[in-house]
VOFIPA-126936 format. One record per atom (N, C-alpha, C, CB): x negated, y, z negated. Coordinates in steps of 0.05 Angstrom, whole numbers, padded with zeros to 5 digits, always signed. Glycine has a CB too. Example, Ala and Ser with C-alpha at 12.3 -4.5 7.8 and 13.67 -1.06 7.14 Angstrom:
<rs>
-00264-00114-00156 -00246-00090-00156 -00264-00066-00156 -00226-00089-00181 -00257-00045-00142 -00273-00021-00143 -00258+00001-00157 -00282-00012-00114 
</rs>
This chain:
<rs>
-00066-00702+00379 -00072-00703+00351 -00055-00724+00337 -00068-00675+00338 -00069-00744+00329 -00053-00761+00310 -00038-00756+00283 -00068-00779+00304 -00018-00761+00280 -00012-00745+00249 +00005-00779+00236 +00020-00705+00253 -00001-00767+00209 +00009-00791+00189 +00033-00785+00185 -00005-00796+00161 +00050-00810+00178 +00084-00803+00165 +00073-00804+00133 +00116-00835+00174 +00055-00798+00124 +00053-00794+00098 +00031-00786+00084 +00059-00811+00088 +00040-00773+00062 +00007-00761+00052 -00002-00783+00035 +00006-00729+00032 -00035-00769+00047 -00044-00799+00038 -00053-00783-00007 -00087-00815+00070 -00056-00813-00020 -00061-00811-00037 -00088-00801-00040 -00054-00829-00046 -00097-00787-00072 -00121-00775-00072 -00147-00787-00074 -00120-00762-00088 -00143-00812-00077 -00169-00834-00073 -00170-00828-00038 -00161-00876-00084 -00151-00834-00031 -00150-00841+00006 -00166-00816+00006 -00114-00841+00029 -00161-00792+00008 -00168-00763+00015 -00203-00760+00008 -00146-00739-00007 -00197-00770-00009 -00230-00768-00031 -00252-00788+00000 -00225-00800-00078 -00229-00817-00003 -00251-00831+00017 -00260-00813+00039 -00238-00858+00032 -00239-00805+00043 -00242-00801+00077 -00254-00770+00080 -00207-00804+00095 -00256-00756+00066 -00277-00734+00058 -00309-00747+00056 -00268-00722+00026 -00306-00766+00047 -00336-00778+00042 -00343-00790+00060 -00341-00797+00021 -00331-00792+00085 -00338-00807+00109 -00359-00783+00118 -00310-00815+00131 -00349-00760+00123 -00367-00736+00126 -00380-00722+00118 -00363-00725+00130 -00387-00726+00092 -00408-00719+00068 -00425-00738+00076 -00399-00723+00036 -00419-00762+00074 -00437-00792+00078 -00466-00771+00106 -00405-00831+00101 -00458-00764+00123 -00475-00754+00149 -00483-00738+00142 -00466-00747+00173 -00479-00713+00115 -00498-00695+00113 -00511-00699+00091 -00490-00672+00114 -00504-00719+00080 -00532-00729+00063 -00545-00741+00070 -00534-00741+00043 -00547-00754+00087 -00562-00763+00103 -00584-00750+00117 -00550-00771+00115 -00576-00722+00132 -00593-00701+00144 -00610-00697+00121 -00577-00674+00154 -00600-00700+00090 -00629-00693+00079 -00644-00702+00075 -00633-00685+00064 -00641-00736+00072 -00658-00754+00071 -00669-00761+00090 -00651-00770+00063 -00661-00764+00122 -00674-00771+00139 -00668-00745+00161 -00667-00799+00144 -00678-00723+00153 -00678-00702+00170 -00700-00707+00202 -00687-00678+00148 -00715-00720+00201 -00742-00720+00228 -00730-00744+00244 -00782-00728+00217 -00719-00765+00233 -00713-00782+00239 -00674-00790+00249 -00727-00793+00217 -00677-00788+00277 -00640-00781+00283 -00627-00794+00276 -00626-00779+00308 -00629-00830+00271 -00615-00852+00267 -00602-00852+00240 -00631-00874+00271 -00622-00842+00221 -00613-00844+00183 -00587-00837+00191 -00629-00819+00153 -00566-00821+00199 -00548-00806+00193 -00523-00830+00210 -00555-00770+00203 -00535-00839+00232 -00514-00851+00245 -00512-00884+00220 -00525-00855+00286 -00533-00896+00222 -00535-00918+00194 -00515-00915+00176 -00562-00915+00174 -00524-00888+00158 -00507-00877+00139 -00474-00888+00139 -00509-00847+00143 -00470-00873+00160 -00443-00873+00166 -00437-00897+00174 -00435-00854+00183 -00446-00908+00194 -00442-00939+00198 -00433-00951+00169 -00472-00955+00210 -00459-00955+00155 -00458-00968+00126 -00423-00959+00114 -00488-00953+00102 -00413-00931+00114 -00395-00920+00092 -00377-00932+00112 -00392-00885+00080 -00370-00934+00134 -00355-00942+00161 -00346-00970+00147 -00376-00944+00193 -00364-00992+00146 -00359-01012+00146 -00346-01024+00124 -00375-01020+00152 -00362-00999+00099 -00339-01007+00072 -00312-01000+00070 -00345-00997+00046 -00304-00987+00084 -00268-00977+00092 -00261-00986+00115 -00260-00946+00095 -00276-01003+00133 -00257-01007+00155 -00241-01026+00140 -00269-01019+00182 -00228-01028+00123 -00209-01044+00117 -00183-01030+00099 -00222-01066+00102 -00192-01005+00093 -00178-00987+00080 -00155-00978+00098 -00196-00965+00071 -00140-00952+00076 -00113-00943+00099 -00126-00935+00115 -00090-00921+00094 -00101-00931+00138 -00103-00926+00161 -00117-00894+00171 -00076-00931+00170 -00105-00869+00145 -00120-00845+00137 -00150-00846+00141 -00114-00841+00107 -00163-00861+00110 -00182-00868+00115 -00200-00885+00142 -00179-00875+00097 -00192-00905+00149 -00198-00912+00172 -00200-00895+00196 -00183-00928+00177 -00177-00882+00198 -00186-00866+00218 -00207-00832+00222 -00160-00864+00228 -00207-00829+00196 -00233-00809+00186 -00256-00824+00186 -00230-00798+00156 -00255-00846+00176 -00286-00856+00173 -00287-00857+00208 -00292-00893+00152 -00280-00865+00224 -00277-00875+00259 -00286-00841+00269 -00232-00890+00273 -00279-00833+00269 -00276-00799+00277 -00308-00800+00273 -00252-00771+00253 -00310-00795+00241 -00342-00783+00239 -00362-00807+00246 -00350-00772+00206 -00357-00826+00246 -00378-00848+00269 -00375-00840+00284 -00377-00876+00277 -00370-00832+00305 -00362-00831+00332 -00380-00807+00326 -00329-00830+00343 -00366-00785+00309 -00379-00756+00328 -00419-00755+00313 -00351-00712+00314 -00430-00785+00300 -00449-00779+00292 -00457-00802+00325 -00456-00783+00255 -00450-00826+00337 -00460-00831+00354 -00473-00808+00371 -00446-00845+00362 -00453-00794+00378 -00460-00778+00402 -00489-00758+00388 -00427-00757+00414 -00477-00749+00373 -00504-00727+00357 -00533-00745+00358 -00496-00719+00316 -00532-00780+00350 -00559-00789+00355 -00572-00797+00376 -00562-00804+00344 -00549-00788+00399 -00567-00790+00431 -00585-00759+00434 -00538-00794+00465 -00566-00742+00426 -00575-00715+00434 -00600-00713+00416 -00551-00690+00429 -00596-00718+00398 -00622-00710+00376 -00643-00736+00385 -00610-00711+00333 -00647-00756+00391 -00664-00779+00392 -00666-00769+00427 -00649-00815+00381 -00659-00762+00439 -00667-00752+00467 -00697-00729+00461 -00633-00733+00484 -00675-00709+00435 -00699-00681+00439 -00721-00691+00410 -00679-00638+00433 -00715-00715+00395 -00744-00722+00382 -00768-00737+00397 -00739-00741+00358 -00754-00762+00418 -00769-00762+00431 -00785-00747+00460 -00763-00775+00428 -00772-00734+00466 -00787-00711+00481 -00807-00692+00468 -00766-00693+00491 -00801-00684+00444 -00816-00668+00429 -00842-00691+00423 -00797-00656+00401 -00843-00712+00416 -00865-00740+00414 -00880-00736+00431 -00856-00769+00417 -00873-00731+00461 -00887-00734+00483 -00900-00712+00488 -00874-00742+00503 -00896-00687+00482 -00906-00659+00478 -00937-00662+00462 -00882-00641+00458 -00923-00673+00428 -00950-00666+00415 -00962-00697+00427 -00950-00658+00372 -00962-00711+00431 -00977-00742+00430 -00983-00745+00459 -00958-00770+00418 -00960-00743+00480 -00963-00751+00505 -00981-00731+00524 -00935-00754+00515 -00966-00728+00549 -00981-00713+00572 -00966-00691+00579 -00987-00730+00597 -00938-00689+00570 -00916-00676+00571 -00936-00644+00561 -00888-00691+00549 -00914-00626+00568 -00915-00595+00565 -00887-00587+00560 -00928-00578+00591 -00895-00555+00554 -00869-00543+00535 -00867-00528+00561 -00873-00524+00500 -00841-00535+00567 -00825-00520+00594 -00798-00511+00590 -00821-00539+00618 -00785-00488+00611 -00762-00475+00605 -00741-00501+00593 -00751-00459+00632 -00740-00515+00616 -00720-00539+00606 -00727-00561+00586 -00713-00555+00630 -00740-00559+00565 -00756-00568+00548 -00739-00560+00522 -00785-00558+00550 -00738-00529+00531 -00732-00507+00506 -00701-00499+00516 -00758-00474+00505 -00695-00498+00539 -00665-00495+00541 -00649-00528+00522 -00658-00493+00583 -00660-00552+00524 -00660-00583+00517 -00653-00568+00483 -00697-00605+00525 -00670-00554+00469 -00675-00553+00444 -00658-00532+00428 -00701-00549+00443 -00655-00515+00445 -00640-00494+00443 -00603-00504+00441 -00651-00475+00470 -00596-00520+00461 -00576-00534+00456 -00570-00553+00441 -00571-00539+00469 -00593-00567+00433 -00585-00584+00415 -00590-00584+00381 -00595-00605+00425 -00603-00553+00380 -00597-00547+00352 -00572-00530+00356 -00621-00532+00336 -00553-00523+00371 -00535-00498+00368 -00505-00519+00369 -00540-00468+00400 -00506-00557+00382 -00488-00578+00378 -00495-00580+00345 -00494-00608+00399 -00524-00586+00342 -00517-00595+00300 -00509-00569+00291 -00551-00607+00272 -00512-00547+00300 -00501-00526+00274 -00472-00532+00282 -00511-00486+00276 -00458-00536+00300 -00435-00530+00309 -00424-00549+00290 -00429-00532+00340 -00436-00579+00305 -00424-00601+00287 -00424-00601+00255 -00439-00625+00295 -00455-00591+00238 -00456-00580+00215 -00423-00568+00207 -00481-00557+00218 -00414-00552+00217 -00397-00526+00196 -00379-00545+00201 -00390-00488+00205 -00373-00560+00224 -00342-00569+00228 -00351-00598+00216 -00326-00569+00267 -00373-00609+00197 -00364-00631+00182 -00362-00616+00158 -00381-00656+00182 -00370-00596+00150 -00359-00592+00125 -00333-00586+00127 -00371-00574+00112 -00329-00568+00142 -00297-00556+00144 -00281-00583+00138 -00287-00541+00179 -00287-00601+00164 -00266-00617+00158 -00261-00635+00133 -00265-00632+00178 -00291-00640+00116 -00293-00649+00086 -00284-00647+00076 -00303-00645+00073 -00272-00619+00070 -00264-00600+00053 -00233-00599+00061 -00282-00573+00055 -00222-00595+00078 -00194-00604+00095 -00185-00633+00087 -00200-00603+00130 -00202-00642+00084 -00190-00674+00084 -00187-00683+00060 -00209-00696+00097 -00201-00672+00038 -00198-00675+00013 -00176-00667+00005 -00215-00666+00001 -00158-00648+00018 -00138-00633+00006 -00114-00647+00017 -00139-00602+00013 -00117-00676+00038 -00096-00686+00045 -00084-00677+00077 -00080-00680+00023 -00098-00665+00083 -00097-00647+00115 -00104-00662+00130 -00115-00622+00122 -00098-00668+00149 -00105-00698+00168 -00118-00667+00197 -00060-00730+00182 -00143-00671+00198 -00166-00651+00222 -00173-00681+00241 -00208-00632+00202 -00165-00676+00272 -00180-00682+00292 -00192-00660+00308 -00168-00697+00306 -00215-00674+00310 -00238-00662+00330 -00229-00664+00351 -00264-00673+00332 -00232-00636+00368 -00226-00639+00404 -00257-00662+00413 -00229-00592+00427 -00237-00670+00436 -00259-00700+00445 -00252-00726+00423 -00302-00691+00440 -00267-00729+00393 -00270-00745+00379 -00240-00752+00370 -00289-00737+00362 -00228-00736+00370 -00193-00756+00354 -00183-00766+00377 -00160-00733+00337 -00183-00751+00400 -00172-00774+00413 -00185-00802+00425 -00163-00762+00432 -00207-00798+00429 -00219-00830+00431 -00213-00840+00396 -00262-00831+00442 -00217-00833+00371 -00206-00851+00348 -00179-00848+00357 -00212-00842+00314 -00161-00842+00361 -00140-00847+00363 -00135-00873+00380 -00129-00825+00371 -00153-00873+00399 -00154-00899+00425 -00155-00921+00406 -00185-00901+00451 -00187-00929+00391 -00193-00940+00376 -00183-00949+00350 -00206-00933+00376 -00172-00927+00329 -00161-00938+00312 -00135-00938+00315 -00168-00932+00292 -00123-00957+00313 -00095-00963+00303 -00084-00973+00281 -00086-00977+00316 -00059-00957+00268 -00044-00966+00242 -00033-00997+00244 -00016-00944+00237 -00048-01006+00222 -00036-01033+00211 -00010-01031+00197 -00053-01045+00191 +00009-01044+00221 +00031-01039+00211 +00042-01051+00183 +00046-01044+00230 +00038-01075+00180 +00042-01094+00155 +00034-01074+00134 +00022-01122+00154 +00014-01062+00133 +00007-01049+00107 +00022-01021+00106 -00026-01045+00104 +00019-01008+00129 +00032-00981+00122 +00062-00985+00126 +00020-00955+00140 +00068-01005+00131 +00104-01008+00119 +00112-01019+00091 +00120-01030+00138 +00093-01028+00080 +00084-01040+00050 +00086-01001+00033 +00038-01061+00050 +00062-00991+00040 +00068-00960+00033 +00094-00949+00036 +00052-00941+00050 +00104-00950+00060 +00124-00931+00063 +00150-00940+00048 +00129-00926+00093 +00155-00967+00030 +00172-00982+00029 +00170-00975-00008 +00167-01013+00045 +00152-00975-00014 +00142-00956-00047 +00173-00926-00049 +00093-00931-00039 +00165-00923-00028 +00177-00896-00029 +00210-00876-00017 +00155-00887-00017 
</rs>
């Protein structure tokens, strides 16, 4: 688990809450369609990859854990395509496929709000799996967060 030597300010907190809001507004707008949500986040991704390191590494976390969600979900939309359109049929492993991959978005669902809502308050949440690959990936710019720490 990565942890900060400082709390981040309430803009930072605010951002980085909105990294994971950003993916469930998205589900409402592009609910049929798996990609809207990974875009989304891409798009909010790219306007803070330049932000603190806080932020940065929240926005990194929830990209990451929306990549993986748009293989699983774009695996079982297109399988479901081939059902009503193709030659395909509805089989155990069809529905075991579906069954798991609505019970990963509910899972993922509660634990992006949770962590939304955690992060807003200045609480630094990694995801088992997802913080430690952002942890791989993002790294603190030191120049700047010694600029911060030097305020204080």
């Amino acid at each position: 688990m990565s942890t900060f030597a400082y709390k981040p300010d309430d803009h930072e907190a605010e951002k980085a809450s909105n990294s994971y809001l950003m993916s469930l507004i998205a589900v409402i707008a592009g609910l049929p369609l798996p990609i809207i949500n990974l875009i989304a986040t891409f798009i909010f991704y790219m306007g803070n990859r330049n932000g603190t390191y806080f932020v940065r590494w929240h926005c990194t976390q929830a990209l990451l854990s929306q990549a993986s969600l748009v293989l699983i979900n774009s695996t079982g939309f297109w399988w479901t395509m081939s059902i009503i359109f193709g030659p395909a049929t509805v089989s155990n492993s069809y529905l075991a496929y579906i069954i798991a991959a609505v019970s990963f978005n509910l899972v993922e669902f509660v634990a992006t709000i949770y962590t939304a809502v955690t992060v807003r308050k200045g609480v630094h949440v990694s995801w088992w799996f997802y913080g430690d690959i952002t942890d791989l990936i993002c790294k603190p710019n030191q120049a700047y967060e010694k600029n911060i720490f030097s305020r204080f």
